[in-house]
N, C-alpha and C positions, 0 to 999 in steps of 0.2 A: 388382500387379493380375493377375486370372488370365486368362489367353487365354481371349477367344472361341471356339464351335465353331458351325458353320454348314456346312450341305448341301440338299441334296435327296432329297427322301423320295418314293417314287412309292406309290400306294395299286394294286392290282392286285386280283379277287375277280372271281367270277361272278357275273352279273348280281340287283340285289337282296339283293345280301350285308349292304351298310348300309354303303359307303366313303363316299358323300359323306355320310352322319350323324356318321360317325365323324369326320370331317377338321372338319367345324362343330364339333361337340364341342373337337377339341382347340383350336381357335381361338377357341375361346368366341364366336363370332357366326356366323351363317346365313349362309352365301354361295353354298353348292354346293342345287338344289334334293332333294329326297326326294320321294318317293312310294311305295307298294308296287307298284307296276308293271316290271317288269323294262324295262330300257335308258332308262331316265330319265335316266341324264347322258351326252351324247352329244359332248361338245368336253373336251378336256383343260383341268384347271380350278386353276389356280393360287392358292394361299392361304398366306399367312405367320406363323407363332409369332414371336415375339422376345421373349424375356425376359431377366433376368440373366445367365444361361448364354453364350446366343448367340441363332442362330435359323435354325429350320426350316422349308424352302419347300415345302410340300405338291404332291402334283401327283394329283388326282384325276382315274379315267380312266374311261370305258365298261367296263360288266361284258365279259369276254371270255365270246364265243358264238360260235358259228356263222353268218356273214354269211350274210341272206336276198335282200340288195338292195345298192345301190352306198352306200348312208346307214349300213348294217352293215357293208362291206368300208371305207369311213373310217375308223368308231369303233374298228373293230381294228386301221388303223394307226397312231391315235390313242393307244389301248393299248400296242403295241407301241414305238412311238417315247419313250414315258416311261418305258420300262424301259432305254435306252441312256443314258450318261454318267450316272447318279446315283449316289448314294454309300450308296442303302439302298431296301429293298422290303419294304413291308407286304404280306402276304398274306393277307387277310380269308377265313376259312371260318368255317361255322356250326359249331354244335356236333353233327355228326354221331356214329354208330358205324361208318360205314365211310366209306371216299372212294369219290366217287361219278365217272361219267363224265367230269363238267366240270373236275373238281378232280384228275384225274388228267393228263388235257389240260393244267392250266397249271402241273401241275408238270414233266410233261417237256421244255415250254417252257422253264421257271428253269434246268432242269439243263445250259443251255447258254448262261447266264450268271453272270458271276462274280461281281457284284455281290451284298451280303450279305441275304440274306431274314430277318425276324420275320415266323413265323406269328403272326396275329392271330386267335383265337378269341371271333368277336362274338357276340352273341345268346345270353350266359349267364343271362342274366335269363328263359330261358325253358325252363331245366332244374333241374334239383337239384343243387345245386353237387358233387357226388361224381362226377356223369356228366360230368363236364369233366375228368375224368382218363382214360375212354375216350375222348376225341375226340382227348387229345396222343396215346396210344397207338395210336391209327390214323393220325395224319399223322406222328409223330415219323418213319419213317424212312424218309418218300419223298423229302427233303435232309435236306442236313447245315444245318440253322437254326441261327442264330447264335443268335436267343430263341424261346421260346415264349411268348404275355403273354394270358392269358382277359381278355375286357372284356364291357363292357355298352356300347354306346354309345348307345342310347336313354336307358339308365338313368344311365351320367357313371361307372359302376364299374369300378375298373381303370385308368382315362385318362391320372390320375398318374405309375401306375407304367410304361405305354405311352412316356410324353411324356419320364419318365427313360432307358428305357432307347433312345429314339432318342438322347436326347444323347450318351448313353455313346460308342455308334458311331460317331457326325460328328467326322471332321479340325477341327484348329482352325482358323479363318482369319475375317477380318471378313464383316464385315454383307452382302448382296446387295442388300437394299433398305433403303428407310429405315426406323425402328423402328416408325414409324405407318405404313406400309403393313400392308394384311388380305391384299388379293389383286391381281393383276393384272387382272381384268376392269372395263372402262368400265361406268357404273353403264346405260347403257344395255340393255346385255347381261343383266347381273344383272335388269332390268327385265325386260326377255324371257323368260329363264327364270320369273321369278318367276307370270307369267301361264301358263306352259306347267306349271307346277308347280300351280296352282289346273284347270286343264282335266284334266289327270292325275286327281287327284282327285275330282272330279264326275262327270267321262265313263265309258260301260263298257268294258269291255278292250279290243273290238275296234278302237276308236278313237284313243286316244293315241296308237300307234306312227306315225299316218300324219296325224301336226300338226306343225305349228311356228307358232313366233311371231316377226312383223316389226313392227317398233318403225317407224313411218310419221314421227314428226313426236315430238320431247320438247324442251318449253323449260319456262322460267317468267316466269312473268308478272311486269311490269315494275310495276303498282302493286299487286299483293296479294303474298302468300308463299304461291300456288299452283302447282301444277305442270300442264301440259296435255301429258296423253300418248295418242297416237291410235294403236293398233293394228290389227293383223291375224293373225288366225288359222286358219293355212294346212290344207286338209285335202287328200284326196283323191277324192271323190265326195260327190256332190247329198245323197245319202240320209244321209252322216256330215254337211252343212253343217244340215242341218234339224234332227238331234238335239243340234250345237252349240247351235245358235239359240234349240230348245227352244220348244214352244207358249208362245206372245205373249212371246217373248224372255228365256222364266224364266231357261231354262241359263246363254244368254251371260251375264245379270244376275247371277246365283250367281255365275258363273265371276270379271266384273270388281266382284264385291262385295268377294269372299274375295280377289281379289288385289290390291286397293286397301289393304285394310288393311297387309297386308307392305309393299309399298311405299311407304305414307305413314312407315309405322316404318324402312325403308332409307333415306330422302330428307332426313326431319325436318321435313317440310310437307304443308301437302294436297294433294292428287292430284285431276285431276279425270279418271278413264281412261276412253277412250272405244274399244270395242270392235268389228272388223266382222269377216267372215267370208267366207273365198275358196277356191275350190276349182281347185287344180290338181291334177289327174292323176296319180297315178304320178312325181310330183316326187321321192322316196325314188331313183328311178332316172334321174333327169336330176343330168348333171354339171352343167350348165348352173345350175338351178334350187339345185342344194345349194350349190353359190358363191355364189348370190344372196342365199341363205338360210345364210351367214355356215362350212358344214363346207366349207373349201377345205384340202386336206392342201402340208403346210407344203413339200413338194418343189415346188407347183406355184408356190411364192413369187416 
């Protein structure tokens, strides 16, 4: 029988690159949220392949940026602390013609680790496949890549030969989790994002960066197969809480429509969510408040 191989994979990219699409993709089911909003995933997010081969524990991270606040100095040590002890690092760029500022930053970063990098070239689905031989020629020689692999990860093209060529890399050794594990996150969690991920998308830009979502109350009901989930979504000012709320409550409505649905498909019952809306301050800069709000960095353990 042939040995198993098994690691840790860390997914690493500038913000909006497409890591948690791509990481859903290779697992075949939704865990990590998406949106087009840049810093949409803000907590190191763990998810598992297992197949015949072995299996791969994904570790999806905050695009690396420039920290505005104490909520962007986390996500980068959040970023940075899943780039220590693994045994391999996706590097998600677009398909550019030259490296651009961001992407020069996290390369001189890698060059001071030894851990083995695949460039990932996402977002081929939105060029001419020929121009995907200028984008390896402008990152081929800022490292030394183990691979270079063009995907699509909206589109599922590429994934294959992605999902091979991490096996190749991984040591052999057993299992870390059990074969039916996805991810490590409690589905309450998942449930959080899932509503922060429908607000994302409805809200205008200026808005998402300065929300969160607290899961108040999740059980189920002891004579039907429903579920009764009460949140809250956190913002920072009067004037963002009214255009959550939306004239006679369309917004919040749209917002726990569209995130009902996901989550009755996560749960396998019906949902009955019920949504309010609170405004704290400058919470993005309260240490206080981001531990309340679940980003506590793993030193302060």
């Amino acid at each position: 029988m042939a040995e198993t191989k098994s690691g840790f994979v860390t997914l690493i990219g500038r913000p909006n690159v497409g890591k948690s699409t791509l990481m859903n993709r290779m697992i075949g089911q939704k865990i990590a949220i998406t949106s087009n909003k840049p810093q949409t995933t803000r907590n190191r997010i763990e998810t598992v392949l297992t197949d015949d081969r072995g299996q791969i524990v994904f570790l999806d991270t905050p695009g690396i940026h420039k920290a505005k606040n104490k909520l962007g100095v986390y996500m980068q040590k959040v970023t940075k602390s899943a780039m220590k002890g693994v045994d391999l690092i996706l590097w998600l760029v677009e398909p550019d013609e030259f490296v651009g500022g961001g992407d020069q930053y996290i390369a001189e970063h890698l060059k001071n680790i030894q851990t083995k990098v695949i460039l990932v070239i996402n977002k081929t689905d939105t060029i001419p496949h020929e121009n995907i031989l200028t984008t390896i020629n402008a990152y081929k020689d800022l490292l030394d890549f183990a691979e270079i692999v063009p995907v699509s990860a909206l589109r599922g093209k590429g994934i294959k030969d992605l999902v091979d060529t991490i096996f190749k890399y991984l040591p052999e050794g057993p299992y870390f989790f059990d074969p039916d594990t996805i991810t490590d996150q409690p589905e309450r969690a998942i449930v959080s994002e899932m509503i922060r991920e429908k607000a994302l998308q409805a809200l205008s830009d200026e808005i998402p960066h300065g929300i969160a979502v607290m899961i108040d109350t999740m059980h189920d009901r002891e004579d039907k197969p429903i579920c009764d989930i009460y949140a809250t979504i956190i913002c920072e000012r009067e004037s963002h809480k009214g255009i959550i709320i939306g004239k006679h409550g369309s917004m919040l409505k749209k917002i726990g429509t569209n995130a009902r649905f996901e989550i009755e498909r996560l749960l396998g019952c019906k949902v009955n969510l019920k949504l309010f809306v609170k405004v704290k301050e400058n919470w993005r800069d309260s240490e206080v408040l981001l531990a309340n709000y679940g980003f506590k960095n793993e030193d302060d353990e």
